[in-house]
KEKE-3310 file (N, C-alpha, C; in steps of 0.2 Angstrom, whole numbers, plus 5000, padded with zeros to 4 digits):
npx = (5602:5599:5587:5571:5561:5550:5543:5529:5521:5508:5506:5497:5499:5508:5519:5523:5516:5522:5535:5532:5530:5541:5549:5544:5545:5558:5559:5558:5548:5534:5526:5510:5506:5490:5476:5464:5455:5467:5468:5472:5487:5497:5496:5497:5489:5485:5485:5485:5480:5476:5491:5494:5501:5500:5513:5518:5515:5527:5537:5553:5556:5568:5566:5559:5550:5543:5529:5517:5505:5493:5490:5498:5494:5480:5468:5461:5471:5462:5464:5460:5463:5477:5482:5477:5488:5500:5498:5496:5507:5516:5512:5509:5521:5528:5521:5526:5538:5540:5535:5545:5557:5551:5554:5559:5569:5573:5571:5584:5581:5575:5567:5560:5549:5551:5552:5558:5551:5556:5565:5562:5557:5570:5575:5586:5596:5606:5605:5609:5608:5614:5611:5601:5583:5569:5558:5541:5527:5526:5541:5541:5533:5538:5551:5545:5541:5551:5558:5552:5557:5562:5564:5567:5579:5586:5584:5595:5591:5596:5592:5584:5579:5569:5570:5560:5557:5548:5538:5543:5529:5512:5502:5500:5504:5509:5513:5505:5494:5498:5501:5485:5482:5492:5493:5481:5483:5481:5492:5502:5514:5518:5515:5528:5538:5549:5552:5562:5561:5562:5564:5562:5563:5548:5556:5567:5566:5561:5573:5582:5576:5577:5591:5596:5590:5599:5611:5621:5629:5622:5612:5601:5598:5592:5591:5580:5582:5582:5598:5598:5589:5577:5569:5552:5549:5557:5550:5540:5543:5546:5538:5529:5538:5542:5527:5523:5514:5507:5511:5504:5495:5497:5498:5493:5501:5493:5481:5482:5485:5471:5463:5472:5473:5483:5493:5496:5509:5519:5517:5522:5534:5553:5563:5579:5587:5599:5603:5614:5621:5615:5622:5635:5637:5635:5626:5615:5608:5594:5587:5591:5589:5575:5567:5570:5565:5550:5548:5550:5538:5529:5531)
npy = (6165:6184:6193:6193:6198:6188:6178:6166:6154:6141:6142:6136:6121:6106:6106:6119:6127:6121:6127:6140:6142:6138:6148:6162:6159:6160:6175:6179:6190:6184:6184:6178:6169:6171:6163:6173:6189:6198:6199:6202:6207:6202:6195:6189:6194:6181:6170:6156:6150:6162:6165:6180:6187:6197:6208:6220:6217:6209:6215:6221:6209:6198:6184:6172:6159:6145:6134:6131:6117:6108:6093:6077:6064:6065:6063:6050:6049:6056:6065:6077:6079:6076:6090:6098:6097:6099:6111:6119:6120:6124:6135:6143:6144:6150:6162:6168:6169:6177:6190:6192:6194:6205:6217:6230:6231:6214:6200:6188:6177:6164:6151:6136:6124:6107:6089:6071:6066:6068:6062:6051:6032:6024:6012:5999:6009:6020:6038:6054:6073:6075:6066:6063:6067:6057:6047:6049:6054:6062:6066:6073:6083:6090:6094:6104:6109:6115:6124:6134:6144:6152:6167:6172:6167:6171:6187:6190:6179:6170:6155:6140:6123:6112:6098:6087:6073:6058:6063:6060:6062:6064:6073:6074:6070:6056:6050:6052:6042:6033:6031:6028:6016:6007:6008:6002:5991:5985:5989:5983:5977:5986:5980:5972:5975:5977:5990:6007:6019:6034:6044:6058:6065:6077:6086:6088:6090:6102:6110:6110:6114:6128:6128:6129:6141:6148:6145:6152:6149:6137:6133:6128:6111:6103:6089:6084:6072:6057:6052:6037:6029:6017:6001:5997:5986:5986:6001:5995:5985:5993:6002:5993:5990:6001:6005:5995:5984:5971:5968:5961:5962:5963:5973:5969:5973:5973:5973:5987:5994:5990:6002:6013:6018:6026:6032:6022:6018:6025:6025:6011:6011:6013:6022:6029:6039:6050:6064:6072:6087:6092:6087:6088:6102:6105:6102:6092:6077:6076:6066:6051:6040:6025:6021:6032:6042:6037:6039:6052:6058:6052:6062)
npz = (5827:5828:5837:5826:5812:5807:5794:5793:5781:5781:5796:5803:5803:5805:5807:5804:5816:5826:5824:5822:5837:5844:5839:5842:5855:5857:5857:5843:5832:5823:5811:5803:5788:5780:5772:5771:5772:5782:5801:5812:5820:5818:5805:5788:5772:5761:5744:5737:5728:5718:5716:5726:5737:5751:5749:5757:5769:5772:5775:5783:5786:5790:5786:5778:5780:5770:5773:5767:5758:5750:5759:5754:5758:5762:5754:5741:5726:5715:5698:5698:5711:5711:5703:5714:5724:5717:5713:5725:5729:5718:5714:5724:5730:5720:5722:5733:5733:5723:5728:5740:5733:5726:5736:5742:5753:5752:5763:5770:5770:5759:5767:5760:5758:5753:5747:5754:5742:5730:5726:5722:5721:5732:5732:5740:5739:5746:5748:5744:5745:5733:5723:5709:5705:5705:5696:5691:5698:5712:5711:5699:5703:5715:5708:5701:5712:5719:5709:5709:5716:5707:5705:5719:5722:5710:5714:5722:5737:5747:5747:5750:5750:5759:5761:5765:5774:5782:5796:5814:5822:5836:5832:5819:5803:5792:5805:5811:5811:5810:5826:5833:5829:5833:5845:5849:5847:5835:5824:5810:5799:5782:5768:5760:5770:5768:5764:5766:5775:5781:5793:5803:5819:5825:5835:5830:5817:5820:5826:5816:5805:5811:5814:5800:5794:5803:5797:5789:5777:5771:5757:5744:5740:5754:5765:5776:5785:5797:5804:5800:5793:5792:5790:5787:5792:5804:5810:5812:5823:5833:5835:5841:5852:5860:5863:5868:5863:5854:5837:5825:5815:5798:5781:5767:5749:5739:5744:5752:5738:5733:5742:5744:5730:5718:5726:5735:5731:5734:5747:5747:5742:5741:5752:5754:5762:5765:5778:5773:5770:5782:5792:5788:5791:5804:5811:5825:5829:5841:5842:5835:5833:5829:5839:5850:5843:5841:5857:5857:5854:5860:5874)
capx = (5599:5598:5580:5571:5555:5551:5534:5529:5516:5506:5507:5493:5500:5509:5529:5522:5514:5528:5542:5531:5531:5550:5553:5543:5547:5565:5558:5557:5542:5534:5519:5509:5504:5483:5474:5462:5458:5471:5461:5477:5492:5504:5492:5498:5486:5489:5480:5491:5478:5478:5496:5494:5504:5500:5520:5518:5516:5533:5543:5556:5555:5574:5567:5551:5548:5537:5527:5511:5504:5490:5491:5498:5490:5474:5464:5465:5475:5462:5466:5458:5466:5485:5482:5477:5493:5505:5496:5495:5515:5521:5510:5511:5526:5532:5519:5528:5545:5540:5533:5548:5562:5549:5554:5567:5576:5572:5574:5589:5585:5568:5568:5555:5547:5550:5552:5562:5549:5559:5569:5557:5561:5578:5578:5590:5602:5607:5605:5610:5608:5617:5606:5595:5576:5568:5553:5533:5521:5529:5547:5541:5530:5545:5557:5543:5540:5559:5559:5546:5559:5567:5561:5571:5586:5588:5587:5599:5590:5598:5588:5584:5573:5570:5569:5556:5556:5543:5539:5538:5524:5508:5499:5498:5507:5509:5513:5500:5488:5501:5501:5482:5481:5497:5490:5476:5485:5480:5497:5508:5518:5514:5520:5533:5537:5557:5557:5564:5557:5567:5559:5563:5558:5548:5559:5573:5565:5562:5578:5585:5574:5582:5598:5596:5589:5604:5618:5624:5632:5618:5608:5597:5593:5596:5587:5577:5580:5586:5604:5599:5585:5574:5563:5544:5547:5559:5547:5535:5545:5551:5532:5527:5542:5540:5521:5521:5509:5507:5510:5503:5493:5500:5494:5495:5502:5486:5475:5484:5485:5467:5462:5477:5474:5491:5496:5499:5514:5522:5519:5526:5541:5559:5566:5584:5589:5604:5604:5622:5621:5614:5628:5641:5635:5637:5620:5616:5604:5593:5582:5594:5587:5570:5565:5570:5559:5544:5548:5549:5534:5525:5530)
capy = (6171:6187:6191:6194:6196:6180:6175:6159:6149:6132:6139:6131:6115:6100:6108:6127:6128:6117:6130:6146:6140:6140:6154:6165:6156:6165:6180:6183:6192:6178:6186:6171:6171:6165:6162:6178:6194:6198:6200:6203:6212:6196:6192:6192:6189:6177:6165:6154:6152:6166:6169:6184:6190:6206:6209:6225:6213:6205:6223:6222:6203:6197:6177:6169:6150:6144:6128:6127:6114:6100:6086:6072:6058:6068:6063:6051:6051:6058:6068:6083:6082:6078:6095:6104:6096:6103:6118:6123:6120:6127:6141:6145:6146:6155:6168:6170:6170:6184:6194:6192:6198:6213:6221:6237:6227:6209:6195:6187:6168:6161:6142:6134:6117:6102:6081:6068:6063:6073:6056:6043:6025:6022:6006:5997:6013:6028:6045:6062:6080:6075:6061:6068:6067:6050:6047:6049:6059:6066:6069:6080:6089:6093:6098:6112:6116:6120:6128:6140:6150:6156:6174:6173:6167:6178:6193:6186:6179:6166:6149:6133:6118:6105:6091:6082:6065:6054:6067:6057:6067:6061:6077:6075:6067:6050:6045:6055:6040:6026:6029:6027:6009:6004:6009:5999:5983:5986:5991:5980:5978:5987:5976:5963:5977:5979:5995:6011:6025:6037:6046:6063:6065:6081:6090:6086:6093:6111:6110:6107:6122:6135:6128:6131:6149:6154:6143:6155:6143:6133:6136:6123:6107:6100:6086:6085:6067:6057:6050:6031:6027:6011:5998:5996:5982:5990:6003:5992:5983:5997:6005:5988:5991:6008:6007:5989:5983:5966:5970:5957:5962:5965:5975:5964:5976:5972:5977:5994:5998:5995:6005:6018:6019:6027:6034:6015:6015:6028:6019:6003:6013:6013:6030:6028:6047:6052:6071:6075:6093:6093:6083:6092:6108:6103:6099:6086:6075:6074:6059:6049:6033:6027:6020:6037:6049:6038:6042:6060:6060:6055:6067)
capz = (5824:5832:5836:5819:5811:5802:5791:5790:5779:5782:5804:5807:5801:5812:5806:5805:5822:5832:5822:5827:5845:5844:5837:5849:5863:5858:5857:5838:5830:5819:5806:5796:5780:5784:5766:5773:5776:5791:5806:5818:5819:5816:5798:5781:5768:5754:5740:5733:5720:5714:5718:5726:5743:5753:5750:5761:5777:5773:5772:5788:5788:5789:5784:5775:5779:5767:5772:5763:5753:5753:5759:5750:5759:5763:5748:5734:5721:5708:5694:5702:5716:5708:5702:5720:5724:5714:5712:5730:5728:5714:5712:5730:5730:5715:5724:5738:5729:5719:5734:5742:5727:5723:5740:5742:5757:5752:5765:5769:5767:5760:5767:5755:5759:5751:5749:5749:5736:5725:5723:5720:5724:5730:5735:5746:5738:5749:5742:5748:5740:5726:5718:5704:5704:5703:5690:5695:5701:5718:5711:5697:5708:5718:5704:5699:5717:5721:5703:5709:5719:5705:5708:5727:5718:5707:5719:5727:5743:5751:5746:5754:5749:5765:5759:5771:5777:5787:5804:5819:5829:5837:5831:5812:5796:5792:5809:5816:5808:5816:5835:5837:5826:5839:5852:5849:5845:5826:5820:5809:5794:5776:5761:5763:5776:5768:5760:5767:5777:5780:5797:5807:5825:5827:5837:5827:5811:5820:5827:5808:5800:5815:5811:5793:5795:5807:5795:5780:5772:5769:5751:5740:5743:5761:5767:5783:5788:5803:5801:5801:5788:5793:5786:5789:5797:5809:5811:5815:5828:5835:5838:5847:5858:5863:5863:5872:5862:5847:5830:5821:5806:5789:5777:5758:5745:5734:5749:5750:5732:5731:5747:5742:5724:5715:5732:5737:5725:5739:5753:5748:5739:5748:5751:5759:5760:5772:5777:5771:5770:5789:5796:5786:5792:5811:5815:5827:5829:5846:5842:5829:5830:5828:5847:5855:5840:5844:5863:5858:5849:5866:5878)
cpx = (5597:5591:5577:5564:5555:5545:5534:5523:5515:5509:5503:5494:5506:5515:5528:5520:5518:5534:5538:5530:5536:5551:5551:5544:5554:5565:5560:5550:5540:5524:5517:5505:5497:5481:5465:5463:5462:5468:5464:5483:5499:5503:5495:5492:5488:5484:5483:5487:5479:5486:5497:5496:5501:5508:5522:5519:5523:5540:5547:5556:5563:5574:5561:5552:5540:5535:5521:5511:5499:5492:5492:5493:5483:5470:5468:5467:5471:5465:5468:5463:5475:5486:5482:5485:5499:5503:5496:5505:5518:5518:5509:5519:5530:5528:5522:5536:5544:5538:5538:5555:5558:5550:5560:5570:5570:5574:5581:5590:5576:5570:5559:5555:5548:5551:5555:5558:5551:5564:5569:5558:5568:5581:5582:5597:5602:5607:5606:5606:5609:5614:5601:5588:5574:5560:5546:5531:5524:5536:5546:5537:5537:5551:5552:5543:5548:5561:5555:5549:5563:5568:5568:5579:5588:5589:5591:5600:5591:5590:5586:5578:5574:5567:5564:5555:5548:5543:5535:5532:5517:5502:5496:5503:5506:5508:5510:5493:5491:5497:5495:5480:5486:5496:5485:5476:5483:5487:5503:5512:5515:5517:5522:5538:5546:5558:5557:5560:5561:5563:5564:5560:5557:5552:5563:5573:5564:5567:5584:5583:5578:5590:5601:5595:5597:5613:5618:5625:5627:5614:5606:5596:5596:5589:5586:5574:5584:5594:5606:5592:5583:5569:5555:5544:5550:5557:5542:5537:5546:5543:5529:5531:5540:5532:5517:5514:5511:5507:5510:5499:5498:5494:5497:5496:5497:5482:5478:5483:5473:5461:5466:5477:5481:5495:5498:5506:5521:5522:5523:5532:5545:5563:5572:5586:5593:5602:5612:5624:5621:5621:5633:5642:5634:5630:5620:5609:5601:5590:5584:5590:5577:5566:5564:5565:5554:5544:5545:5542:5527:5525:5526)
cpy = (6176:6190:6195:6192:6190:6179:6168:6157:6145:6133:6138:6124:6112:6104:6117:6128:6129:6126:6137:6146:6141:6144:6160:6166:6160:6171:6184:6184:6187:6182:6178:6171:6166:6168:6165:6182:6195:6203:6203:6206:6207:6192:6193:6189:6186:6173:6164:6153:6156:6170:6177:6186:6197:6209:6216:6223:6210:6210:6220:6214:6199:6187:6175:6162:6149:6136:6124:6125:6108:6096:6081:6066:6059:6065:6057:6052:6053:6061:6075:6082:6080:6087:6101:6100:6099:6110:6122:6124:6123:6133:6145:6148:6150:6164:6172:6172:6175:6192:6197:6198:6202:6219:6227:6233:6218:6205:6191:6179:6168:6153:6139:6126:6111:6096:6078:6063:6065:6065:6050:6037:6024:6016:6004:6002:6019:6032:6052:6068:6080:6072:6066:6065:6060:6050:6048:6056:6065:6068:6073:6084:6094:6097:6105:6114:6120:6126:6134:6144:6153:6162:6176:6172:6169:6185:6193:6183:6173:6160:6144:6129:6113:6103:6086:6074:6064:6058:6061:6061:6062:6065:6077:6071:6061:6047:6048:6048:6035:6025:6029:6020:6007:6002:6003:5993:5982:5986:5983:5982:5980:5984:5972:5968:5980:5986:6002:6016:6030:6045:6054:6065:6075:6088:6092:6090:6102:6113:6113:6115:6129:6135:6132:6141:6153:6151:6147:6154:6138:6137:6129:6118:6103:6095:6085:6078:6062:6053:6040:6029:6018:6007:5999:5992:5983:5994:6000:5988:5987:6003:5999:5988:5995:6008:6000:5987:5977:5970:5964:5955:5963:5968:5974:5972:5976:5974:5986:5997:5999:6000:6013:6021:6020:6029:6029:6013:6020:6024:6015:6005:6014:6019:6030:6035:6048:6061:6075:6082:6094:6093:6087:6099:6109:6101:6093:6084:6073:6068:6054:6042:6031:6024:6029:6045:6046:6040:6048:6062:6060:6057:6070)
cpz = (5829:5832:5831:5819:5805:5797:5788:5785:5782:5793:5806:5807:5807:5813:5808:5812:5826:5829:5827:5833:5849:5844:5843:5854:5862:5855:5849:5834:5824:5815:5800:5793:5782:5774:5766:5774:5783:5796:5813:5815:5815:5809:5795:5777:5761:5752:5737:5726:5716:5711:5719:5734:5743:5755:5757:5769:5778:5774:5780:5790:5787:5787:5783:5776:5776:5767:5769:5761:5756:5752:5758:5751:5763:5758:5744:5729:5712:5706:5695:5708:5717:5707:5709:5721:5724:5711:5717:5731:5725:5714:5718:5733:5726:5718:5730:5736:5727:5723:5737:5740:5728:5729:5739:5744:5758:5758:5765:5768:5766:5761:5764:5757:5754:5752:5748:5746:5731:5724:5722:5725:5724:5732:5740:5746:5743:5746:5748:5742:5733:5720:5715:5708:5700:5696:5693:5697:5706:5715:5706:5697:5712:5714:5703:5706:5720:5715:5704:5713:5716:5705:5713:5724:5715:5709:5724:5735:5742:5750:5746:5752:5754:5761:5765:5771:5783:5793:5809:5824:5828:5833:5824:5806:5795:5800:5814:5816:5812:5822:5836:5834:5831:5843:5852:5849:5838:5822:5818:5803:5788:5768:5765:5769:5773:5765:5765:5770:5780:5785:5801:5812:5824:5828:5834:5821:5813:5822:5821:5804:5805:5811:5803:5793:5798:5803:5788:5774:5768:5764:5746:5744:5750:5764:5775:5785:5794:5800:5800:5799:5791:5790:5788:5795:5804:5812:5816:5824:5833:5839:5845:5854:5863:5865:5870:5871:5855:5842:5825:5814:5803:5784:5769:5755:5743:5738:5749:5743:5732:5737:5743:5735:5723:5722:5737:5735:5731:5745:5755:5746:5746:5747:5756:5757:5767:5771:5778:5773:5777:5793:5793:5788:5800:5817:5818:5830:5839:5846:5838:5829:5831:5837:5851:5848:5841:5851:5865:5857:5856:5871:5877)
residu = (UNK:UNK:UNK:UNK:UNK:UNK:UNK:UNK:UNK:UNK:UNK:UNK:UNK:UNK:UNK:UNK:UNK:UNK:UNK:UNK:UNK:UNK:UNK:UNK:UNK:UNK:UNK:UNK:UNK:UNK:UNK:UNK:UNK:UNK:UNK:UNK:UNK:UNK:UNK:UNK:UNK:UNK:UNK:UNK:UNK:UNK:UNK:UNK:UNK:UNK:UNK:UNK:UNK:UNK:UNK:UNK:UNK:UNK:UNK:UNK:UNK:UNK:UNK:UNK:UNK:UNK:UNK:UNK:UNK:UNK:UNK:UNK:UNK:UNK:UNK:UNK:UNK:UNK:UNK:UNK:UNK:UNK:UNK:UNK:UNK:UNK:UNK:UNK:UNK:UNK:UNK:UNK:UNK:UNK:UNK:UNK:UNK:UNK:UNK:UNK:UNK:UNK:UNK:UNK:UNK:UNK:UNK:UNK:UNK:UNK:UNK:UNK:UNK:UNK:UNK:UNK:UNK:UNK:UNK:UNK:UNK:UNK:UNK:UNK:UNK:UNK:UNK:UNK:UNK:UNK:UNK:UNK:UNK:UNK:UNK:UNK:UNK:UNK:UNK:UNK:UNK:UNK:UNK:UNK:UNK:UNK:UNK:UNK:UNK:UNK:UNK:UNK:UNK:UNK:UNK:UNK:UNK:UNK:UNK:UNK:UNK:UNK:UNK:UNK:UNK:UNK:UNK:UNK:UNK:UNK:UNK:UNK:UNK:UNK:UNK:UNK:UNK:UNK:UNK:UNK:UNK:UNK:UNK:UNK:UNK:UNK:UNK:UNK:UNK:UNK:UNK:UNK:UNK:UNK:UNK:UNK:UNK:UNK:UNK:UNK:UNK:UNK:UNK:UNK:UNK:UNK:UNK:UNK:UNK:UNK:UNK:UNK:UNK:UNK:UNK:UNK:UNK:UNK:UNK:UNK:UNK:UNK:UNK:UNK:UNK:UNK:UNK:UNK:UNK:UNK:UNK:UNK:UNK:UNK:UNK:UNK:UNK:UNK:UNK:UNK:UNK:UNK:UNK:UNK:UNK:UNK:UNK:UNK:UNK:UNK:UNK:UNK:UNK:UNK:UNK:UNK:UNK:UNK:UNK:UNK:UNK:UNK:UNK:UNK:UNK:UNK:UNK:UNK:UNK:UNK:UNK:UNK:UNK:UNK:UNK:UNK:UNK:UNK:UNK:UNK:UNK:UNK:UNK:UNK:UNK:UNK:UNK:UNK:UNK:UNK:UNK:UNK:UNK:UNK:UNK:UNK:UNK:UNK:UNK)
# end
């Protein structure tokens, strides 16, 4: 991509941060949507509550990456906080969607956040792109949150749903809670330790979002995962390697659920997700296996 105004959401976050780091660092102008008054030149303001964008910030912005949303595994799984969930999702995003289409010269891609919990449990089965939506909680959150760009698609802007997988980084996500239990010699298996995870290093995932942005061809759902889907328990071996360190607890299913409440039910689920679209689309992975994206993670 030639050098371009961008607007991102969620850049203070682990993915938004690392991408606007990227981005600037190749000299393109990168404005972020902050959820206050804008207090600086590179601000947009927004409230996904209310769904309301300052669309006037986004005028001359050749790409919107939108990654807000809380945090799945921030909080249990009450009622109340199912609801921030899929509200910080879908209604956030349908705000920015709508923001985006209401321009005179619209953007030319909104790449829009989301999961491959959009495919539930898949067991020992592989799944790409093409696989429907699995059942529960986290996969019909994810059908309304990519439903909620239908504004952008309609104005004919170029529209892309990441599909996000497990981020290896030290800094925040899931396996930002790993590497200090590891480290410590705390870290071992979660369940009977065989079901799926389905991980992307870091790098690999901001790599994947440029690609997208600078690939044309590319439009709806593309998953943002590494090209060789692993067990727990392989994880696990695989952190004691890298970390040179035992991994000998277990953590019993029935201890999770009741520590994890409903959000136990994800953990222990097996999500084999290939990133088809990626690889067809000629991307290539720098950290493809799971030894060398924990590596990455600690540079």
């Amino acid at each position: 991509m030639l050098r371009s105004r961008i607007a991102v959401s969620g850049s203070s976050g682990l993915i938004g941060a690392a991408l606007v780091h990227s981005l600037r660092a190749d000299g393109h102008e990168v404005v972020r949507l902050v959820r206050r008054p804008a207090a600086a030149g590179d601000e947009v303001e927004w409230d996904p509550g209310r769904q309301y964008v300052d669309a006037a910030g986004l005028v001359g912005c050749d790409a919107v990456v939108h990654l807000a949303g809380a945090g799945v595994g921030d909080h249990r799984w009450t009622e109340g906080y199912k609801r921030e969930i899929r509200d910080s999702r879908v209604l956030g995003t349908r705000a920015i969607a709508e923001a985006a289409a209401s321009l005179d010269t619209p953007p030319k891609v909104l790449l829009s956040g989301s999961a491959i919990g959009y495919y539930g449990d898949t067991g020992d089965r592989s799944v790409d792109e093409a696989a429907p939506p699995g059942d529960g909680f986290l996969p019909s959150v994810c059908v309304e949150w990519e439903g909620a760009t239908a504004a952008a698609e309609e104005a004919g802007i170029r529209t892309v749903h990441a599909r996000t997988g497990l981020v290896v980084a030290r800094g925040g996500g899931a396996w930002g809670r790993l590497f200090p239990l590891f480290k410590a010699g705390l870290g071992g298996r979660l369940g009977n330790g065989r079901q799926y995870w389905s991980f992307i290093a870091l790098h690999d995932h901001i790599a994947a979002l440029r690609h997208i942005l600078d690939t044309g061809s590319l439009s709806g759902p593309v998953n943002l995962t590494g090209p060789a889907p692993v067990t727990n328990g392989q994880v696990t071996a695989a952190m004691g390697r890298v970390l040179h360190r035992p991994t000998l607890f277990t953590a019993p299913a029935p201890a999770l659920r009741i520590a994890l409440g409903e959000f136990a039910g994800d953990v222990l689920g097996s999500q084999r997700v290939l990133p088809g679209r990626l690889l067809d689309s000629g991307f290539s992975f720098a950290f493809p296996d799971i030894d060398a994206a924990i590596r990455s993670a600690l540079r």
